[in-house]
SEPA-697852 format. One record per residue: residue number from 1; x, y, z of N, C-alpha, C in turn. Coordinates in pm, whole numbers, always signed. Layout:
<nodes>
NODE, NUM, X, Y, Z, X, Y, Z, X, Y, Z;
...
</nodes>
This chain:
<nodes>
NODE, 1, +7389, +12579, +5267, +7507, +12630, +5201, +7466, +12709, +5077;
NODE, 2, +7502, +12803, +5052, +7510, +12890, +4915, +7570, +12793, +4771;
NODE, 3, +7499, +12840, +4714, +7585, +12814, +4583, +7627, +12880, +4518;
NODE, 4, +7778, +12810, +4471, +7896, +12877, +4358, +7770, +13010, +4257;
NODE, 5, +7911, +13066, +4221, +7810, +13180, +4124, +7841, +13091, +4003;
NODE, 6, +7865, +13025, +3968, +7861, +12947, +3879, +7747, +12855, +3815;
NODE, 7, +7722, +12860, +3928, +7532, +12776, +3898, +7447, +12835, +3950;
NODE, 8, +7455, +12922, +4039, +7352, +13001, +4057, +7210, +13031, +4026;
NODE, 9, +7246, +13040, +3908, +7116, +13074, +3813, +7014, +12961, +3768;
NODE, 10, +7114, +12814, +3819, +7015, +12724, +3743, +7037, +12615, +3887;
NODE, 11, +7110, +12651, +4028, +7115, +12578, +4093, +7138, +12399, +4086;
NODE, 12, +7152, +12302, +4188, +7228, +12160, +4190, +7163, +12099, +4077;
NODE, 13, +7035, +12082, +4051, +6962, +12016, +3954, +7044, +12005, +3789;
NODE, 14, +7049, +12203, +3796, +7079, +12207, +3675, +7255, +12184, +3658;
NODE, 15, +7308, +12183, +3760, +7466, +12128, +3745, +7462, +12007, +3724;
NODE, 16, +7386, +11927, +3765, +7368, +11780, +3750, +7331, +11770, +3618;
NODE, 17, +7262, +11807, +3554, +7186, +11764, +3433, +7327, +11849, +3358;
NODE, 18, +7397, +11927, +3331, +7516, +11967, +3256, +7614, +11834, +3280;
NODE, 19, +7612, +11836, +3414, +7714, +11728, +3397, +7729, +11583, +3370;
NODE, 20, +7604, +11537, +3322, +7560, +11425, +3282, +7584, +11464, +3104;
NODE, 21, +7538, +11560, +3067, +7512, +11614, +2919, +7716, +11625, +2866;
NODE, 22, +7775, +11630, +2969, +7876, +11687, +2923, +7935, +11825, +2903;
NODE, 23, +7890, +11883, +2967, +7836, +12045, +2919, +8005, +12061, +3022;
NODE, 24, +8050, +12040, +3114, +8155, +12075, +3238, +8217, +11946, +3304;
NODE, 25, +8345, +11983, +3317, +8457, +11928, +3407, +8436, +11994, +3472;
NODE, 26, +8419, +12191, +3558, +8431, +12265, +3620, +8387, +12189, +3736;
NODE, 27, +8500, +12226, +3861, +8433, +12197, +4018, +8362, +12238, +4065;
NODE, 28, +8311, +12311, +4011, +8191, +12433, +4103, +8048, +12339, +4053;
NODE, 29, +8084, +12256, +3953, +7936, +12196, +3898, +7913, +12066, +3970;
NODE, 30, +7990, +12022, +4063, +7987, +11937, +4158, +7956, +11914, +4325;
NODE, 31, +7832, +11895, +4367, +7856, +11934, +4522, +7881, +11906, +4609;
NODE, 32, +7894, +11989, +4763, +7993, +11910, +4818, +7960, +11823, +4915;
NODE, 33, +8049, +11746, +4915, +8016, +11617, +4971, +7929, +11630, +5102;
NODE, 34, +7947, +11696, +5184, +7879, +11746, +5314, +7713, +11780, +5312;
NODE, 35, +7633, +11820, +5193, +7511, +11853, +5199, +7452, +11752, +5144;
NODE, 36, +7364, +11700, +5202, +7305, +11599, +5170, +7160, +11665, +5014;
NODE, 37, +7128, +11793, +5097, +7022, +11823, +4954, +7120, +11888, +4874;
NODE, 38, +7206, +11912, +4863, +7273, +11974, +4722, +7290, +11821, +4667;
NODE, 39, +7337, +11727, +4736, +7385, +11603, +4692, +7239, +11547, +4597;
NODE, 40, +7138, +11543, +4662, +6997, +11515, +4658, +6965, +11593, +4521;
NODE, 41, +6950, +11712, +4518, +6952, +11781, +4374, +7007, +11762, +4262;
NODE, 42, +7142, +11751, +4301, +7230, +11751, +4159, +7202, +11614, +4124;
NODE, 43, +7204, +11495, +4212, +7162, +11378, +4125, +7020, +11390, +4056;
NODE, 44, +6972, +11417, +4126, +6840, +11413, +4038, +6830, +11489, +3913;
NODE, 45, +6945, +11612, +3884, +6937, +11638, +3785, +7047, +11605, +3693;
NODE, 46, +7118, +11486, +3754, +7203, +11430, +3675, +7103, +11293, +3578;
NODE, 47, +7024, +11236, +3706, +6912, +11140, +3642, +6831, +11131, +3543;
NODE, 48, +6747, +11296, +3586, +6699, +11367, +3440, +6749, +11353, +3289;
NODE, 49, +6862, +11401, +3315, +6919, +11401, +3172, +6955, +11300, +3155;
NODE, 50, +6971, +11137, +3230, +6992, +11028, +3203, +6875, +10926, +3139;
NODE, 51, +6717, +11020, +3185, +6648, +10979, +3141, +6584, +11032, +3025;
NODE, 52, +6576, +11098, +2991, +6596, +11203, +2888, +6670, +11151, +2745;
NODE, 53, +6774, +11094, +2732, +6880, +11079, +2636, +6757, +11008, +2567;
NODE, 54, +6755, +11034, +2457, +6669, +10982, +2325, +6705, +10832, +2314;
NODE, 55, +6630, +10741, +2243, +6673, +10621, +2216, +6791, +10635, +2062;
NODE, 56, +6756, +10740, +1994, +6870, +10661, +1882, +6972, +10771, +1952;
NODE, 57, +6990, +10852, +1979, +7117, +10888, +2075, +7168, +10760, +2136;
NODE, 58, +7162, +10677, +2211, +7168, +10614, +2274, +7218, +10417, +2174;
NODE, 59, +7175, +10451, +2075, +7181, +10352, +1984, +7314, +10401, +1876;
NODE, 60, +7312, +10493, +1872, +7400, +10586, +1769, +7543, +10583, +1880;
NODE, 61, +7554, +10569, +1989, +7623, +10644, +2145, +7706, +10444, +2136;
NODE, 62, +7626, +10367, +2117, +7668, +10235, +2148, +7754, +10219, +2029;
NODE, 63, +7700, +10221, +1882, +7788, +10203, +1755, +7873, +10266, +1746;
NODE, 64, +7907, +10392, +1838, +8026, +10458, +1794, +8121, +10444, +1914;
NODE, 65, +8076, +10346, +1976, +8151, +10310, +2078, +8187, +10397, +2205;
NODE, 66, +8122, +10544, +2217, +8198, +10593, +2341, +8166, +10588, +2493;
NODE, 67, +8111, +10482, +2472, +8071, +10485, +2663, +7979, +10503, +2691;
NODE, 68, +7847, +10560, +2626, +7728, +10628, +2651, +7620, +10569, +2685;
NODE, 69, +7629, +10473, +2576, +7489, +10413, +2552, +7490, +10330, +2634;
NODE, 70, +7308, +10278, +2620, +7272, +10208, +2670, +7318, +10136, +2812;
NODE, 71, +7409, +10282, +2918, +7493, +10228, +3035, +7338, +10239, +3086;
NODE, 72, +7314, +10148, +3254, +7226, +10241, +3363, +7279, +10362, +3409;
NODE, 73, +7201, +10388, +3500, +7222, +10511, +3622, +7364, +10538, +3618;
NODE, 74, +7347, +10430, +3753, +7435, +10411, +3829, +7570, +10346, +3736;
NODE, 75, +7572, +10284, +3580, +7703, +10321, +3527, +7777, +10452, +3486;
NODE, 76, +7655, +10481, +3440, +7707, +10632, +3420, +7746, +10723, +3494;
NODE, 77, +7697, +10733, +3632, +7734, +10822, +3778, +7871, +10725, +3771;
NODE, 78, +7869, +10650, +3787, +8019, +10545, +3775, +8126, +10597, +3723;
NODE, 79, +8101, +10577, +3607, +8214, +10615, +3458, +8231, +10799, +3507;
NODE, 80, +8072, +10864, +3510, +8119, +10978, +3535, +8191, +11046, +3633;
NODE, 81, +8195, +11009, +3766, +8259, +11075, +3890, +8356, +10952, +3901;
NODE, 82, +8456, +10898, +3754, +8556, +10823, +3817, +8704, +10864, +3895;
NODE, 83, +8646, +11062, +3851, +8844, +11093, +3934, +8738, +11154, +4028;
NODE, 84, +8619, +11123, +4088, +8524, +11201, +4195, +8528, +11071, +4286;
NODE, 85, +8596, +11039, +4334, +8545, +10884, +4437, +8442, +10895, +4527;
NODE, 86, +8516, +11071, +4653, +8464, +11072, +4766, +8307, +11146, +4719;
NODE, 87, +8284, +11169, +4592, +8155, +11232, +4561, +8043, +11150, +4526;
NODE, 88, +8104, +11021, +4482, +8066, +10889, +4438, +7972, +10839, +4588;
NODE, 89, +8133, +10825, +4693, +8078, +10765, +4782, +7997, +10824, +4870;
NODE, 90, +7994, +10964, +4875, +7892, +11069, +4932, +7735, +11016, +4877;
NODE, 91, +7731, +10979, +4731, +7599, +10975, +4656, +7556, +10829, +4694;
NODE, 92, +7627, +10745, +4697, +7550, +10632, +4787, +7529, +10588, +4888;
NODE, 93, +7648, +10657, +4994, +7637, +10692, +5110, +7458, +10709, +5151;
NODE, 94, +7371, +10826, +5049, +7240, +10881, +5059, +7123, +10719, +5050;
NODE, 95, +7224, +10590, +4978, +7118, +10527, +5002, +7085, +10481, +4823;
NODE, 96, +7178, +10554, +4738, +7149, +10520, +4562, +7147, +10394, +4561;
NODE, 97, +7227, +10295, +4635, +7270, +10175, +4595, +7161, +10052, +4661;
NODE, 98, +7071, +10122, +4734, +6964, +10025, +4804, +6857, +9979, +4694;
NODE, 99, +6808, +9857, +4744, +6706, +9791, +4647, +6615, +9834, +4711;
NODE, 100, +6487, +9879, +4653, +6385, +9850, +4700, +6310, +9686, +4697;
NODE, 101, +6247, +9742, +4837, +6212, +9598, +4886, +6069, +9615, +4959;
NODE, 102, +5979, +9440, +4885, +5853, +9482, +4900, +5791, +9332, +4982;
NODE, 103, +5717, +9391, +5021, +5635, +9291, +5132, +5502, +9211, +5076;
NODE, 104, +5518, +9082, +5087, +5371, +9037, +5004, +5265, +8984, +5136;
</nodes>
């Protein structure tokens, strides 16, 4: 599938990582449920910037109470795609929600 001219330039990764940052509500920065590598991209660059967030961001994010801090991943994909359900359930659909599991 093509992508929106809207991201174009920085493709799923970089819609992901805006939309983790806050940067867009816009729909075009969201993908669609049907592609599994747009799906595959944009999380990962939603992750990025989840891993990324500085620690006193993140300490500063908790004292001021707005939701930010110190969530995991998967709260934040949470909190974030909460009027996104079927985009939600597209992203674990891929398998986000599995444990890894190890053999001794």
């Amino acid at each position: 599938m093509s992508l929106p001219s809207r991201i174009a330039e920085f493709g799923w990764f970089g819609a992901g990582w805006a939309v983790f940052k806050g940067g867009t509500d816009d729909p075009d920065f969201y993908p669609p449920i049907d592609d599994s590598e747009a799906l595959r991209n944009w999380l990962a660059g939603f992750g990025a910037a989840w891993v990324e967030c500085p620690e006193g961001d993140a300490v500063e994010s908790i004292l001021n109470g707005d939701g930010m801090g110190g969530e995991s991943v998967e709260e934040a994909l949470v909190r974030t795609l909460e009027t996104r359900q079927d985009l939600l359930c597209a992203l674990w659909g891929l398998g986000l929600a599995k444990r890894p599991r190890v053999l001794h």
